[in-house]
C-alpha angles and dihedrals in degrees: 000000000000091000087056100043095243083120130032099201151018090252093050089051092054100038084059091047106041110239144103115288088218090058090052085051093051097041083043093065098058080072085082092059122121120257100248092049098061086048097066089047087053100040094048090244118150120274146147091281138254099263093061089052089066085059107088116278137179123270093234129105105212090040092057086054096055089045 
């Protein structure tokens, strides 16, 4: 929806969708995860959990993985 334009900014997405800007930031950043990564999570693999991945994380592929 930001990518597209339909929304300016992050407090305008969550304002339309009704929830916290701080949690579409949050959710945002899991945009910078590596590939395989978000597969497992797709796919129901295991994995360090979703919840650790809202915790700040590099930007770094290869560093995401060893962590």
């Amino acid at each position: 929806m930001l990518e597209s334009g339909e929304y300016g900014t992050l407090a305008e997405l969550a304002a339309a969708e009704r929830i916290s800007r701080s949690y579409v930031c949050r959710v945002l950043r899991l945009t910078l995860l590596a590939p395989d990564i978000v597969e497992r999570f797709r796919d129901g693999r295991p994995s360090a959990g979703l919840a650790e991945c809202l915790k700040p994380f590099s930007v770094e592929w290869e560093r995401q993985r060893d962590r």
